[in-house]
N, C-alpha and C positions, 0 to 999 in steps of 0.2 A: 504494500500500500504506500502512495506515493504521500511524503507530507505535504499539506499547503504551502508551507516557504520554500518549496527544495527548489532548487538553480536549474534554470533548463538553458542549455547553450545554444544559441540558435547557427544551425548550420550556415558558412556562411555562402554557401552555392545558392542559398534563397534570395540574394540581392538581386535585385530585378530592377533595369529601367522602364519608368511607366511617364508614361505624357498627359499632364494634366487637359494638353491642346496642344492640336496639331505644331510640331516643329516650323516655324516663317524664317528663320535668320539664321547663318550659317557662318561659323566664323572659319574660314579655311588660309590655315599657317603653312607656307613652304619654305624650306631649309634652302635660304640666299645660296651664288655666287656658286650653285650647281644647274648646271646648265643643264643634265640629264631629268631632272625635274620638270624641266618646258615643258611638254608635251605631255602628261600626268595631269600637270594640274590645269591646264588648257582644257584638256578631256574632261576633268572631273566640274570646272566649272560652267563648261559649258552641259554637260549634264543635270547640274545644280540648276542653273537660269529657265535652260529652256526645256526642260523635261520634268523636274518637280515643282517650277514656277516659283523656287525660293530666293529670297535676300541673302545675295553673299557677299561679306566684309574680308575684304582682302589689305593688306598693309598699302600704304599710297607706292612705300619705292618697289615694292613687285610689281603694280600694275607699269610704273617708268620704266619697268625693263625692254632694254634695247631694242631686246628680238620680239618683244612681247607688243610692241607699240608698232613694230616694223611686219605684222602678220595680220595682213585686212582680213585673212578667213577668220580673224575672233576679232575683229574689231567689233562688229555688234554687240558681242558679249562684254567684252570690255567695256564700252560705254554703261552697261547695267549693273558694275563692281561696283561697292561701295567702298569707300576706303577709308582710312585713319591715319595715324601716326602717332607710336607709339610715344609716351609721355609725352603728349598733348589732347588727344582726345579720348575721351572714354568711354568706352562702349561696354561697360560691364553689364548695365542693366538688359540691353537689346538683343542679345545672345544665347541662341537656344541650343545650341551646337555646336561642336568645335570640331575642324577636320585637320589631323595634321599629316605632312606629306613631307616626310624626312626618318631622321632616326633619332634618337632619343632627345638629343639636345631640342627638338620642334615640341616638345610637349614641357621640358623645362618651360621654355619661352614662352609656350602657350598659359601656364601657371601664374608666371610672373608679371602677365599681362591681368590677372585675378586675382587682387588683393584681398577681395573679398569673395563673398559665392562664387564659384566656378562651374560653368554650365559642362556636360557629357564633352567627354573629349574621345575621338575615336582616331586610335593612329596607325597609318599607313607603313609597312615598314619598307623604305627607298633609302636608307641613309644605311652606312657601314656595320655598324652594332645591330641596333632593334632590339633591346633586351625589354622595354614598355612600349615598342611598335609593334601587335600579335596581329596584324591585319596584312594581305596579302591586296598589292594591288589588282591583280588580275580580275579579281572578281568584286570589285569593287562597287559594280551597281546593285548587286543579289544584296551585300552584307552593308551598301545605307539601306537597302530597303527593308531590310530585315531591324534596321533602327529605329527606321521609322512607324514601324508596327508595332515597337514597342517590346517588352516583355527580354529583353536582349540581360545578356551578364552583363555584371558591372562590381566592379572592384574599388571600394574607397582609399584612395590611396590618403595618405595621415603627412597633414603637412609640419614645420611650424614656425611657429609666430615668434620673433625675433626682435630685440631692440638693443640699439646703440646707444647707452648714458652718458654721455662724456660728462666730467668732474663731479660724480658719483663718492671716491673716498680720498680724500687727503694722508699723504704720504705721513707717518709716524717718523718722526728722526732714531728713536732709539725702540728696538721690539721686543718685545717680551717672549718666555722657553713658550711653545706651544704647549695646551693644556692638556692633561691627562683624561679628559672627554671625548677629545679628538676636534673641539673648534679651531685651536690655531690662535696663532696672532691676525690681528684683523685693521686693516688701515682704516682714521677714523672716516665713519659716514659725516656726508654733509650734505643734506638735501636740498639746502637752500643754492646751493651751487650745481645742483643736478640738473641735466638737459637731455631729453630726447632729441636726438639726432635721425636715426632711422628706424624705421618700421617695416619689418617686411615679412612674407608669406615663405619658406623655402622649401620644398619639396626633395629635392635629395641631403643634401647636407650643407653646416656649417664649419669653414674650414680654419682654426687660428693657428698661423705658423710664425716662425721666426722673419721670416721675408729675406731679403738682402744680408742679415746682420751673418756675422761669424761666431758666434754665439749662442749657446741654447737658448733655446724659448723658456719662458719658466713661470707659470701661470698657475691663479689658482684655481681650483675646479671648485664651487660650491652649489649643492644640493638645498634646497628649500631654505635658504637660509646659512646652512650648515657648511663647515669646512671639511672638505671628504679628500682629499686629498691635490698635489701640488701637479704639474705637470712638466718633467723637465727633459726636452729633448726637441723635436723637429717641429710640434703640435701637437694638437688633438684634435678630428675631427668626430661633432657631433651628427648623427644623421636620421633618417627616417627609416621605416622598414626599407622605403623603396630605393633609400640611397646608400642602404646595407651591400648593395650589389654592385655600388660605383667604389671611388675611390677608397671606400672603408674598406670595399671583400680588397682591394689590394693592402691595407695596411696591413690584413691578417685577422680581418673581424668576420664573425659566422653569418650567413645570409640569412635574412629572416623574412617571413612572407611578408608583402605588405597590409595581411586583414590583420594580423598579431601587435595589439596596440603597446609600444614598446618605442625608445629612445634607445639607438645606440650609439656608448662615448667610446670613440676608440683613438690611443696615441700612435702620433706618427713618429716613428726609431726611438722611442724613451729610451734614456740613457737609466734602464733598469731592467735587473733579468724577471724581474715579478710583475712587471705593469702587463697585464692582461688586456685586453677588449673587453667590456661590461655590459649589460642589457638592463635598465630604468628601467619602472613605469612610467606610460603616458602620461602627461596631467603633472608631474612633479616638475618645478623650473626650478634648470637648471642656471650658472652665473658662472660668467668665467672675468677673470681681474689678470692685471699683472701683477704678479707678486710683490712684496714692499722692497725685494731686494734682487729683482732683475736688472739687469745688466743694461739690459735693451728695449727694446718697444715690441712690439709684436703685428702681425698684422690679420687682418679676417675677410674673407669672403664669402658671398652665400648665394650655395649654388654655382661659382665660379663667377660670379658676377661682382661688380659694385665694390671693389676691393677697397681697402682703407687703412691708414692707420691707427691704432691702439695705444694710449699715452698712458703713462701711470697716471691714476685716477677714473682711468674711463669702465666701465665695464659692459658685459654681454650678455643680455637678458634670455634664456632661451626659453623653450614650455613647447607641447603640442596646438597647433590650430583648433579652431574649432568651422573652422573650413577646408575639408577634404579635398581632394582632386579627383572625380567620379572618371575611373575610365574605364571604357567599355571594352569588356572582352570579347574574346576571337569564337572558344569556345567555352568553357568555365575559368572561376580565377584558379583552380590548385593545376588544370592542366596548362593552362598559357605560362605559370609561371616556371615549371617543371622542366618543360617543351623550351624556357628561352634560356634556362639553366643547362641544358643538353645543347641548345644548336650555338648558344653566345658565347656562353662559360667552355664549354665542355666539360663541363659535372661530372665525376667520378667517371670517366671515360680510359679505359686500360685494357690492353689484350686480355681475352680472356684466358683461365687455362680450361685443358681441355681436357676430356673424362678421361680413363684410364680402361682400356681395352682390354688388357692381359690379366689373369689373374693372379700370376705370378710376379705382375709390377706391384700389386697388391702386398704381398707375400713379404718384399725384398723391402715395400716401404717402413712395413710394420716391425722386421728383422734389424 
């Protein structure tokens, strides 16, 4: 007999896209300065215009393109783009869709373009990698129309929400032994000197390294509050499940799905043979400082983007979003991620061995 409280997990193959009202607006992202793209996304918008009669918002300098201005068989279409440019107008509210036509970096960008709600994103896989691209273009009319009927997989990918303080704590002249709690000496706060700088959405990770200096990095890592440990070597980069599979799986951190709500901090080259990779929960904010007694300055970026420098005083606000990145899958989320683990990674991939024929190899192995 089951109790009244008991936990029921809900499988996560049940997320489903559903359409409140028909899809009108289409926001379709192409990976610049590949010329192999022309003709894909030509296809797909003139498919979009004049065959499901939709609003497609395309970036102003792709419509400028050269060859793309210089091709009267889509000029009709082209005059029916609608266009933008990025940090300046914003189209977050108008967007029911998002197509993107590249490889992974087209769905960063397409994020970063969604500070806030971010509308179904479906991506194409045309660029090098594709490890969040599970769409094949070839069949590309069958699987929008399969979108747009609705009921299609869909994977929340877990973003997050990040903030730049600059003069946040005042550097202490003389520090005191670290306490036997485990908080640490702590530079004082001073809030009236505190300033938000940046706010941002990030979907794969955040990265603090040393930058230019010769020097270790050497920062402090704090948890809720709390001082949990110091970080001394190349960085540490914080990431999302989904960016467990970027530059974290190369630090040497475990991949982890993106439905498994989880923060992963992992250092880059710590100068220590025990600094492991670590897995948080979601919802906990994390902070990262320069130590009171770093050498140098540090630097951050997020997502590879927007890089900056890091002063004593400043700190790094991090936490999960509570704005996801809905992308639609190919087939289910545990196969497309498994499937891009096998064809991107090559995941546990090794000759195999091969059975043992004789009985007497048998015999000789056991002897």
């Amino acid at each position: 007999r089951s109790h009244p409280s008991s936990l029921h997990i809900q499988d996560p193959a049940s997320q489903r896209l559903t359409w409140n009202k028909p899809p009108l607006n289409v926001l379709v992202i192409r990976k610049v300065r590949d010329e192999g793209l022309l003709e894909p996304f030509k296809e797909l918008c003139r498919f979009l215009v004049e065959e499901k009669k939709l609003m497609v918002y395309v970036e102003k300098k792709v419509v400028e393109d050269g060859a793309l201005v210089a091709d009267e068989m889509f000029s009709s279409v082209r005059k029916q783009l609608c266009t933008f440019r990025e940090g300046f107008d914003d189209i977050s509210d108008c967007i029911d869709l998002i197509i993107c036509l590249g490889g992974d970096g087209t769905l960063l960008y397409a994020s970063s373009l969604f500070q806030g709600s971010v509308p179904p994103v479906m991506a194409f896989h045309l660029g090098s990698l594709g490890f969040l691209t599970p769409f094949k273009f070839e069949s590309y009319k069958t699987e929008v129309d399969k979108v747009f009927e609705g009921n299609a997989a869909i994977v929340l990918r877990s973003r997050l929400k990040v903030k730049v303080v600059k003069g946040l704590f005042q550097r202490t002249k003389q520090l005191s032994k670290p306490e036997e709690n485990g908080t640490g000496p702590q530079n004082h706060i001073s809030p009236e000197t505190a300033k938000i700088t940046l706010q941002l959405q990030v979907l794969n990770e955040v990265v603090v390294d040393r930058g230019p200096s010769s020097y270790l990095s050497n920062v402090d890592l704090y948890l809720d509050g709390r001082l949990i440990t110091s970080v001394q070597g190349d960085g540490v980069i914080v990431s999302t499940p989904t960016g467990s599979t970027a530059y974290a799986a190369a630090a040497g951190a475990s991949m982890i799905h993106p439905n498994v709500p989880a923060i992963m901090v992992t250092p880059i080259c710590p100068h220590s043979l025990s600094f492991r990779p670590i897995v948080v929960p979601a919802g906990v904010e994390l902070m990262i400082t320069l130590s009171p007694d770093a050498r140098n300055t540090a630097w951050v970026s997020f997502d590879g983007r927007k890089r900056q420098e890091i002063q004593h005083g400043d700190s790094i606000k991090i936490t999960t979003s509570c704005y996801p990145v809905p992308s639609l899958c190919c087939h289910d989320l545990v196969y497309d991620w498994f499937d891009s683990l096998a064809q991107c990674l090559h995941w546990n991939v090794r000759k195999k061995q091969t059975r043992l024929t004789d009985a007497s190899d048998t015999s000789d192995t056991e002897n």
